[in-house]
TORNUDREN-198615 format. One record per residue (C-alpha): residue number from 0; residue in one letter; z, y, x. Coordinates in steps of 0.5 Angstrom, whole numbers, plus 500, padded with zeros to 3 digits. Each point is the difference from the previous one (the first is absolute). Example, Ala and Ser with C-alpha at 12.3 -4.5 7.8 and 13.67 -1.06 7.14 Angstrom:
2
0:a:516:491:525
1:s:498:507:502
END
This chain:
351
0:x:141:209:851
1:x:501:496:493
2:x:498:495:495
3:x:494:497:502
4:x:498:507:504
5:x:504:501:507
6:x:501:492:502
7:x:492:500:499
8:x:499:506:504
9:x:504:498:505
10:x:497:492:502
11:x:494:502:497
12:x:497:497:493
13:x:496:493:499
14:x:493:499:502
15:x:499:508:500
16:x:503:506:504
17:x:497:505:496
18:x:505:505:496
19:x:495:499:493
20:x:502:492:501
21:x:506:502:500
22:x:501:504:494
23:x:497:494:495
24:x:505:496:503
25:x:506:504:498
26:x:498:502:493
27:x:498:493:500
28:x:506:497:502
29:x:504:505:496
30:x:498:497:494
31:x:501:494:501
32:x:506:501:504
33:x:503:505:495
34:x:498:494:493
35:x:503:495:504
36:x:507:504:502
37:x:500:502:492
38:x:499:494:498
39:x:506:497:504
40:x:505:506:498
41:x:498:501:493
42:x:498:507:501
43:x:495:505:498
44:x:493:498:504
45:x:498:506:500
46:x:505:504:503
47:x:501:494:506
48:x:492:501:502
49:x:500:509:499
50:x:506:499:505
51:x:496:495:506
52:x:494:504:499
53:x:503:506:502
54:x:505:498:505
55:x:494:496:503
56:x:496:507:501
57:x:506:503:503
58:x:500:494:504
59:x:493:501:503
60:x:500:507:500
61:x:507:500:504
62:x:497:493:504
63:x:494:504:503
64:x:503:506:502
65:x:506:498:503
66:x:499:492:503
67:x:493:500:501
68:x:499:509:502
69:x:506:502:502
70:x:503:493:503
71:x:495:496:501
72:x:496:504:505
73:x:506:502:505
74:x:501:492:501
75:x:497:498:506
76:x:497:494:497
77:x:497:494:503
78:x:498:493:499
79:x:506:497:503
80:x:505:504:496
81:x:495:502:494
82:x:503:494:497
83:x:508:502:501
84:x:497:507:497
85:x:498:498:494
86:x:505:496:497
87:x:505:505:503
88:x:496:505:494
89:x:499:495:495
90:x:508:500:500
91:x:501:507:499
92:x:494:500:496
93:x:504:494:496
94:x:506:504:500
95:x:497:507:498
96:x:497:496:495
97:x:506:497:496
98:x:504:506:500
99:x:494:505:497
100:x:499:494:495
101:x:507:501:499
102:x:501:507:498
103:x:494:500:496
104:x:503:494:496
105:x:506:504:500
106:x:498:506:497
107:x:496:496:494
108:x:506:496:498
109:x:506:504:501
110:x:503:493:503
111:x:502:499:507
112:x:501:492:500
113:x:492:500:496
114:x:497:504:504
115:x:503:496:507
116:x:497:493:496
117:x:493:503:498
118:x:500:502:507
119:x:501:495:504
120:x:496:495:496
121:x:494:504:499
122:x:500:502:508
123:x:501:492:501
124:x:494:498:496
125:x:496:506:503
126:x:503:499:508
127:x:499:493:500
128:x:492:501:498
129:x:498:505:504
130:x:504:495:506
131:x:497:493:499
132:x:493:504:500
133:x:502:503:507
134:x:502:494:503
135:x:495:495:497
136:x:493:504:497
137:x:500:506:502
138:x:494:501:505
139:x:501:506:504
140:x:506:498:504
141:x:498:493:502
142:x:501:503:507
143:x:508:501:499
144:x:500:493:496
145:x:496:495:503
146:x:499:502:507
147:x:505:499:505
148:x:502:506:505
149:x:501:498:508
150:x:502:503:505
151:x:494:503:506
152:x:504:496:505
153:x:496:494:497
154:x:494:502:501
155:x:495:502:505
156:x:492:504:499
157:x:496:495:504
158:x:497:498:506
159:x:494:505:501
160:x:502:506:495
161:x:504:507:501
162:x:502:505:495
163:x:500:506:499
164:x:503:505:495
165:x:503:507:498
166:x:507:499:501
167:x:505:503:494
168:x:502:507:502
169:x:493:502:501
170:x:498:502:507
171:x:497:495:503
172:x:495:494:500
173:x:504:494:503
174:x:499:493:503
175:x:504:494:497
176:x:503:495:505
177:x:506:495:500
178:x:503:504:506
179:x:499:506:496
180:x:496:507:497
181:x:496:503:506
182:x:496:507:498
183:x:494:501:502
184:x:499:507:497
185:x:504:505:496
186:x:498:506:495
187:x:503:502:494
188:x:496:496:494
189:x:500:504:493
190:x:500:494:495
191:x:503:493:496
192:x:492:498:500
193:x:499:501:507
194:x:497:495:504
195:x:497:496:506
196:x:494:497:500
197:x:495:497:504
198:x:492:502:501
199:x:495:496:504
200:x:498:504:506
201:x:493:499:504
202:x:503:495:506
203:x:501:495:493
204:x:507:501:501
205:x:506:504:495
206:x:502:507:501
207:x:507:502:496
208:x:499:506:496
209:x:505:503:495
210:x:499:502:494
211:x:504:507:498
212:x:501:501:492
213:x:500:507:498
214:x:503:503:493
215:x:494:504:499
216:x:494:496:497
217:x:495:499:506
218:x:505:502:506
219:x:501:493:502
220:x:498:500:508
221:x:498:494:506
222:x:504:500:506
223:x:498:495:507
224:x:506:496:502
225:x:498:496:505
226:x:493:497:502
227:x:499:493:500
228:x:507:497:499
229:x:497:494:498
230:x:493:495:500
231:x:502:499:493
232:x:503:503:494
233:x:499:501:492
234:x:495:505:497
235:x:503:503:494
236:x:497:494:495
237:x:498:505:494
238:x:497:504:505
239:x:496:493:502
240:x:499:498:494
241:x:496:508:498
242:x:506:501:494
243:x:502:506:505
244:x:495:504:504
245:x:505:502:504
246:x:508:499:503
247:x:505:501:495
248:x:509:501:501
249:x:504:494:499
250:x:500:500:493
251:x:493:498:499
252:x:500:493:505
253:x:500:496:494
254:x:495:495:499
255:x:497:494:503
256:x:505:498:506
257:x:496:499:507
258:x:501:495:504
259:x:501:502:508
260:x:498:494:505
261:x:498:493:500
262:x:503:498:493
263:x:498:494:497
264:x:502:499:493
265:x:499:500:493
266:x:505:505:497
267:x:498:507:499
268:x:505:506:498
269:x:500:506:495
270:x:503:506:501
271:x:501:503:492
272:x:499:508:499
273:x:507:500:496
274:x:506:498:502
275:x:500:494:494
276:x:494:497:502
277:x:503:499:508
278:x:497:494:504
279:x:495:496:497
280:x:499:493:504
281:x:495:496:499
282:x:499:493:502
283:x:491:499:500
284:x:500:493:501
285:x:505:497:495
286:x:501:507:496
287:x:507:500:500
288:x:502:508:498
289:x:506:504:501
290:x:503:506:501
291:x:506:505:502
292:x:501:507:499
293:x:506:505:499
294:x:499:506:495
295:x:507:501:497
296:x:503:509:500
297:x:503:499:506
298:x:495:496:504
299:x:494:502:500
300:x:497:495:504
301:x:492:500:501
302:x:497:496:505
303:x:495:503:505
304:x:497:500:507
305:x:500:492:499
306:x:497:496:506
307:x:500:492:499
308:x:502:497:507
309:x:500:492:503
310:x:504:495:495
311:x:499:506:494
312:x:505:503:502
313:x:499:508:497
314:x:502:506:503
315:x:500:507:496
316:x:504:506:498
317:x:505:499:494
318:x:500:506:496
319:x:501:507:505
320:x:504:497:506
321:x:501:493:500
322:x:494:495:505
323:x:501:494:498
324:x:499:492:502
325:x:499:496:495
326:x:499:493:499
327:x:497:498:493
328:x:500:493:500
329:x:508:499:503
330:x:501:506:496
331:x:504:504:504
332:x:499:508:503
333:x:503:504:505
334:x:501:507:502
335:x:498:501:506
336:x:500:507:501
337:x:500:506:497
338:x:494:504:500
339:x:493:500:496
340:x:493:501:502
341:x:499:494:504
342:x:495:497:504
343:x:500:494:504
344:x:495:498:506
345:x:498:494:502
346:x:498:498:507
347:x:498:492:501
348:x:501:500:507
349:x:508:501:499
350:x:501:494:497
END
């Protein structure tokens, strides 16, 4: 929580989250923090540098076990307050920054006027680095920074499509409506990477199967849910595509996005493995790319289970719990429910 260390730990470091790239920062920025801070104060340079470094470690060490470890993982974090979240952590990151800084200052020069100066300059030179990379060139929180967070009221699957997923609590398959969850088959589920899925039957119609995750290697199970749900479903894309052999938990659903029903457009959708490569949208008649993705501590937030509907609008599962719809073009996303696995069903005569 200190130096360059904990505020970096808590927002996330520029252009990678890797805890690799974040050690070089702080022994880069403790060097050049340190010189510049010794200069101003006509003190010893070494000393001013051996102090951030060690402090910087503290930092980091203390910045993983407590704010990402301890309390990082008993936030129930979401896309609509991740953003409250992380500047929630960045201040105690800041603060707790300051004051290891202090102290570390304070024993190397005996001078407690001194060690508050050293402190707070070299905490603003190193904060408001980390701060103007988070807010204007770290990729991996485009998500939070660059996209709007609306409300479900303003939005409606459309004509035609229904979704189904496994609620939170993880005892039962549901339908979503705007009327409300109805159940249509409970049990007891045993994993995060649990899922839905959808398998072409003999009639040229959909079953919805679930896909049953187990901690041992191979346990994994297939349960029939519900015969024909629907005329027209997604089959697993990287099954399609002959990458897999067989249907894989949610945390594999990565890849090309598929498109269900009578969609005609130029803009295709990529869901990255990591967190930090997120959703890539690629225009093929202009070129245009860009992409959006959240992959801070706190808020690790994979896209998968995507399926591209009318009007690009995508449809996914947010990191373990949150289905989403989200428009990338207007740049907005909403939750919509909380649950995962999700598949959706389309019957063009309900339109």
């Amino acid at each position: 929580m200190i130096g360059s260390g904990v505020f970096a730990m808590a927002v996330a470091p520029i252009v990678s989250p890797s805890y690799l790239y974040l050690g070089a920062q702080v022994l880069l920025l403790s060097i050049l923090v340190g010189s510049i801070v010794s200069k101003f104060f006509s003190v010893s340079s070494r000393r001013v540098v051996s102090v951030l470094l060690l402090t910087s470690v503290i930092s980091v060490w203390l910045g993983v076990r407590f704010l990402d470890r301890f309390l990082g993982y008993r936030l129930d974090t979401t896309i609509e307050n991740a953003l409250f979240w992380t500047h929630v952590l960045g201040g105690i990151a800041v603060l707790g920054s300051l004051l290891i800084t202090f102290l570390g200052f304070l024993v190397t020069f005996r001078k407690t006027t001194l060690a508050l100066k050293l402190a707070l300059f070299s905490q603003l030179i190193i904060s408001g680095y980390f701060f103007i990379g988070f807010w204007m060139f770290d990729s991996s929180v485009t998500f939070l920074t660059r996209v709007k967070v609306t409300s479900p009221e303003n939005w409606e699957l459309p004509p035609g499509y229904s979704l189904y997923y496994l609620n939170q609590k993880g005892d039962a398959v549901v339908e979503w409506s705007r009327a409300g969850e109805k159940v249509i088959s409970k049990g007891v589920l045993h994993h995060w990477n649990d899922r839905l899925f959808a398998r072409k039957n003999d009639g040229n119609t959909f079953d919805m199967w679930v896909w049953l995750d187990k901690e041992i290697p191979r346990g994994e199970t297939e349960q029939l849910i519900r015969e024909n749900f629907a005329p027209l479903s997604t089959i697993d894309s990287r099954v399609a595509a002959g990458i897999e052999r067989s249907v894989r938990g949610s945390f594999h659903t990565f890849g090309a996005v598929p498109k269900l029903g009578s969609i005609d457009s130029d803009w295709e959708f990529y869901a990255g493995y990591w967190g930090d490569e997120g959703l890539t949208c690629r225009n093929r008649a202009t070129g245009e790319s860009f992409s959006f993705s959240t992959d801070i501590p706190f808020a690790l937030f994979q896209v998968r289970d995507a399926v591209q509907l009318p009007g690009d609008i995508l449809l996914f599962q947010l990191g373990v719990d949150q289905i989403c719809l989200f428009d990338p073009l207007r740049r907005e996303i909403c939750l919509l429910v909380r649950g995962r696995g999700p598949i959706l069903g389309y019957d063009s005569s309900l339109r």
